[in-house]
Each structure stands twice: as C-alpha cells, then as structure tokens.
C-alpha angles and dihedrals in degrees: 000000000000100000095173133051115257107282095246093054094043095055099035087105099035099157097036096053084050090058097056103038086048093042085062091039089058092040103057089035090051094061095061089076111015099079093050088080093039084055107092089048079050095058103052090042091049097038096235138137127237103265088046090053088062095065083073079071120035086041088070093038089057088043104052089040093063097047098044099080095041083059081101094061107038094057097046094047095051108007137275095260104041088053096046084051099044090047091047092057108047082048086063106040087045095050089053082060096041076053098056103035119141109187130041091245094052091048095049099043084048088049079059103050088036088063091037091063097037094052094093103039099080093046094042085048096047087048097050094047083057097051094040098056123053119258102262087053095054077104103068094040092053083057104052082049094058089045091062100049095040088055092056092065091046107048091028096089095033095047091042097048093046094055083044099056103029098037124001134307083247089068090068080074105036087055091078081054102089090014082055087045102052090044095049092043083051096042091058093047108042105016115089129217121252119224111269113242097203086171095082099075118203114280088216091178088044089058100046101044091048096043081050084054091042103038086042092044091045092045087047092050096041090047110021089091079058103051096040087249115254100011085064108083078214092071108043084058090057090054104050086047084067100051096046088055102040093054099036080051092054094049102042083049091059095058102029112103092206102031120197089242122043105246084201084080093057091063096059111110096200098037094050082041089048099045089050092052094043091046087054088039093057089035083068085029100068101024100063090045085061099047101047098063097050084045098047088037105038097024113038092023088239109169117234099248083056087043101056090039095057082048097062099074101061077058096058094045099056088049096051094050090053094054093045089044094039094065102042099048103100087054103051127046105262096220084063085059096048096053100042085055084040091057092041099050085047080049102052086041090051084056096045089049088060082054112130128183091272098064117126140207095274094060095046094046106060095034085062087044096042085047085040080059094047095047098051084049101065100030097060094053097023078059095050089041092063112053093028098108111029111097117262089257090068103036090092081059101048101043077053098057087038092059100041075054094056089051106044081044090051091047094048093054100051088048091047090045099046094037089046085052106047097043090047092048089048092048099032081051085059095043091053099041081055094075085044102132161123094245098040101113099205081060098058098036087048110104093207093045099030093089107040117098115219097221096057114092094207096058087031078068100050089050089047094054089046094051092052096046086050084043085053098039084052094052091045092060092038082060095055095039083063101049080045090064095040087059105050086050093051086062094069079058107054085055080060089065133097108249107214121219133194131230149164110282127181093252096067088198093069123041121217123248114213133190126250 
C-alpha cells in the first residue's frame, strides 16, 4: 500500500505547504500561554476565585494531553488532512465561544474541548513538513518547525497582555479566528491526502486507560503547587489514578493485537534516545521560561513591559541557531550538535546560577540569548533525530507521542521548578533567620542592617523582608543549578544515538538513510 502521495507531487508546493501547516502549529501553541496574563480580567468577569481561574488552564492542557497520542490513528483511519482541517476548524469555532463565555463552567468545559481539538494540530503538522521536504532537508524543516513552537511561548504573554490591556481578555480567543481561516483556506488548497488504512481498528480500552494516566498526571502537575502535592487527598488520588492507568495500559497493550499505541515504536533506538532527551531538554525548557519572569518581577521589582523585553533575546536566539543549523544539518553530525547545545545550555545556566539580587538587565539578557542559542542548537537536529529511522507509515504516531513527551516534560518542569522554589525559600529563610542577631558581625558592619534595631517591629519587618528575597534568590539559583545538571547528563545519551547518513539511491527522488 502507497500511504503517501508520490514525492514530486508532495513537495510541488513546498513553502506554501509550510505556511499553512506553521500558521495552525502557532496557533494552537500560542494558546498554552496567551490566556495566563488575560486571568485576573477572567476572573472578575467570570466570578470566580484564583484558584478557580486556574481551571482555565489546567482544563486545555488535559484536553490536549489525551488527544495527542490517538493522532496515529486518527490520521491513518480518515486521512491526515481531513483530520488536521476538521481539527482546525473546531479549534476555531471553539476559541469564538471561549471568546464569548459567560460563566466559569462554560469556560472550563470550551478550554476542553478547545485542547481536545488542537491536540492533533502540532503532530499532524510536524508529520506533513517531513514528508513534504527530501530526506537530507529534514533538517531544515525540522528547523522551521521549532521556530514556530518556540515562538508561541514567546509571543504568547506579550500578545495576550497587549489584547488584554489594550482591548479585552476575549481577544486573547478571537485572535485564532482569521489566523484558523487563512490556514484552513491553505491547507485545502496546498496540502495533499494521505491514503486511508482502514486495516488498524480503534484500541477503545487503550484510549481510555492511557487518557485516565494523561488527563490524572497532567491534573496532578498543574495542581499539585496548589495543593501542596501529597498532603492533599487531591492529589494522592491523582496519583493513584496514574498508576491504575499506566499499568492497566501496559497490560491491555500486551495482549492487544492492535494496541493503542504502536509497541514498534518502542523498538526504535533513536526514537526511545531522542523522546528522553527531549523529555530532560523541555524539562529545563519550560522551567527556566517560568522562573525568570517572577524573579525578574517579585524579586528584583521589574515591571512587565522590562520583563518581556529581556525575554525576547533568548528567542532570537533560538531562532537564529535553527536557521544556521538547519541548514547545516545534512553536513555535521547532528550528535555533535546536540551535545554542543547541550554544553552551552548547561554553560548560560551555570551563569544564571551565580545570579545575586544585583544583577541587572545585561546579565540577564545574554545569558537568555547564549541558552536561545543552545537551545536552537539541539531541537532542529534532536527533531530530525527522532524520527530519522522509523518508516513514513509511523511517522504521524511518533510525531503524536513526541509531542505528548514535550508537554508532560514541560508540566513536570514547571511543578519541579515552582515546588523546588517555594520549600527551599521556606527552609533557606530559616537558615538565614537563624544568624539573625546582636552579636552577628556581618550584621553590624553591614550598612543596610547597621542601623535597625531588632526590637523594634518596624525595622524587624524590613530584616524579615531582606532575609526572604536572599532565601528566594538562593532557591532561584538552586533551580538553575539543577537544570544545569539535567542537561550535562542528557549529553552521555545523544552518543547513544544512530547517526543517519544520506546517500545516492536508485529513486532519485528519495534519498537513501543509512546507519553508522
């Protein structure tokens, strides 16, 4: 069976194909981060309290979890265009009436549905720009691709704060509206249908054991700062929820003849080597972009505007580092890529880990553009790594369950990074208080501490609030310091990896990949 339209007709509109395929990715990445700045005008529109607000949240992350790794499926079954349009669509139509909820629980139950069509839109993307592109060029493509998730993120708070100020926090929504439109409008005119496998039937237990592991692991991660993690009885249901599914999942796909989940993935070197070094690479990932705008904001009294534009570099530079190793992928060994970014990630967080509560813009500045640069430099050819040696037919699938790795690794390191912070500030506050005293002589050679007098309650308050911004600053370092660490052991694993190489084939039209 001929699963895939003929190379030359796949690749005849190349850029365009890119366009509209990129223009949905953005989209649906975009709105992971664009609504957290439009939350506190939610919440007095939607009469709801803080940790209410949240749900708007945690309820799209759930939903796209769970329909991330049926994307395989999906695609084969009924084709990987009709899939990518109908989910396009209902993303659309679901964001207008995101856009115009009235009530917490309307909101809530739309952001599910809202993740659950989106889900797909980011794989299916990812799966069309490799098949659209040759085999020495997955590179590049690879590279175009990163460019356009790392600038959701990016854009995300800065375009959702300015529609909120400037406009409405419903804005944040209508805004997919004529981006949804135009990509629709190019996928149905540029992107071509795959062939329909109508042998793979549906795994219906596998799906619902494995979206009870996602949509509990997801609700645990998003919730468990809140709850203060296993002392909320939340939370240890959560928790058990996981475990039940996981290991109902694993059973049921050992005996299933047509698993949910395709176990031949599983056998991949290079695809199981990629996804845990992509799962430690967005742990770091995601974690530093949530730290540095409470530091730079409740520590150091940055206003937003100053905040977002210190973020921008690391953006750039990201973007830069994917061009330029885009297009020198097919040339350098692209393990040599992944653990030079690697090195140079583990280098700008050593130097944020050195950060004190004098540092200023500058330093914070090149050290987001030096780890941007990292970072470009191990997603173009990680990506391409990846999927580099598992056959066209399973690349929809794997691209699925790389993707569902990118967001629990994402998850996990904002919940690692948060819950790290807020227990080492409470014990490195004690620590500090601890030293606290009349006859401390740091304290009375001290020009800020000389002249308070300790029992006075007035300047007891100013010495409190000086010991828990060093107690924070402390706890922030003690955070990079750890993804540090993550990513220096990630480098052993990328030499693990397959190297492809391309060479001449008969079919000109599709180079070979050989095994070093």
């Amino acid at each position: 069976m001929n699963y895939f339209p003929k190379p030359a007709d796949q690749r005849q509109h190349t850029a365009l194909i890119t366009i509209a395929v990129m223009l949905g990715t953005l989209m649906q990445v975009l709105d992971t981060t664009i609504a957290n700045v439009a939350l506190p005008n939610m919440q007095g529109t939607l009469s709801a309290t803080q940790d209410q607000i949240s749900w708007v949240l945690t309820s799209y992350i759930v939903g796209a979890a769970i329909m991330t790794p049926p994307t395989g499926w999906l695609a084969g079954r009924f084709g990987r265009k009709r899939v990518y349009l109908i989910s396009m669509v209902g993303f659309v139509i679901v964001s207008f009436l995101c856009g115009t909820a009235t009530s917490l629980t309307e909101m809530v139950l739309l952001r599910v549905l809202q993740g659950l069509f989106g889900a797909s839109m980011v794989p299916i993307s990812q799966a069309i720009l490799l098949d659209s592109y040759p085999r020495e060029k997955h590179g590049m493509a690879m590279a175009i691709f990163g460019v356009g998730i790392m600038l959701g993120p990016i854009l995300g708070p800065t375009v959702g704060g300015y529609l909120t100020e400037y406009y409405s926090w419903r804005w944040v929504f209508f805004i997919n509206i004529p981006v949804g439109i135009l990509a629709v409008f190019m996928t149905l005119a540029y992107v071509h249908e795959t062939v329909i496998n109508k042998i793979r039937t549906f795994d219906g237990w596998g799906f619902l054991f494995m979206s009870l592991a996602i949509g509990a692991l997801q609700m645990m991660l998003d919730r468990g700062e809140r709850q203060d993690w296993f002392n909320s009885a939340e939370i240890i249901i959560e928790f058990g929820l996981v475990l039940i599914g996981l290991w109902l999942f694993f059973v049921h796909m050992t005996a299933e003849e047509h698993p949910y989940i395709e176990p031949k993935l599983f056998r991949d070197r290079n695809f199981v080597l990629g996804n845990t070094i992509g799962f430690v690479v967005f742990i770091s990932l995601f974690s530093i972009m949530s730290l540095i705008p409470p530091f730079m904001q409740n520590l150091l009294d940055y206003p937003v505007v100053i905040t977002g534009l210190v973020l921008m570099p690391r953006g750039i530079g990201t973007m830069l580092s994917m061009m330029v190793v885009g297009r020198m992928s097919s040339r350098i060994d692209p393990r040599i890529n992944m653990s030079m970014g690697l090195a140079i990630m583990a280098l700008s967080m050593y130097y944020m880990s050195h950060f004190d509560t004098g540092v200023d813009t500058w330093a914070i500045t090149w050290t987001g553009f030096v780890q941007g640069l990292g970072m470009g430099q191990v997603m173009v050819p990680l990506m391409t790594m990846v999927f580099s040696t598992l056959p066209p037919e399973m690349r929809t699938e794997g691209t699925g369950i790389y993707n569902l790795v990118r967001n629990v690794g994402g998850s996990v390191g904002i919940s690692v990074a948060f819950t790290l912070l807020g227990r080492n500030t409470q014990i490195n506050h004690q620590v500090l208080a601890a030293h606290i005293n009349v006859y401390n002589d740091a304290m009375q050679l001290s020009a800020a501490t000389s002249q308070l007098n300790l029992h006075n309650p007035h300047d007891l308050a100013i010495i409190n609030g000086m010991v828990t911004q060093q107690a924070a600053m402390i706890s922030f370092n003690d955070d990079f310091k750890l993804m540090m660490i993550l990513s220096l052991a990630a480098i052993p694993l990328v030499f693990m990896m397959r190297r492809p190489k391309y060479g001449p084939q008969p079919d000109k039209t599709q180079p070979a990949l050989a095994m070093e």
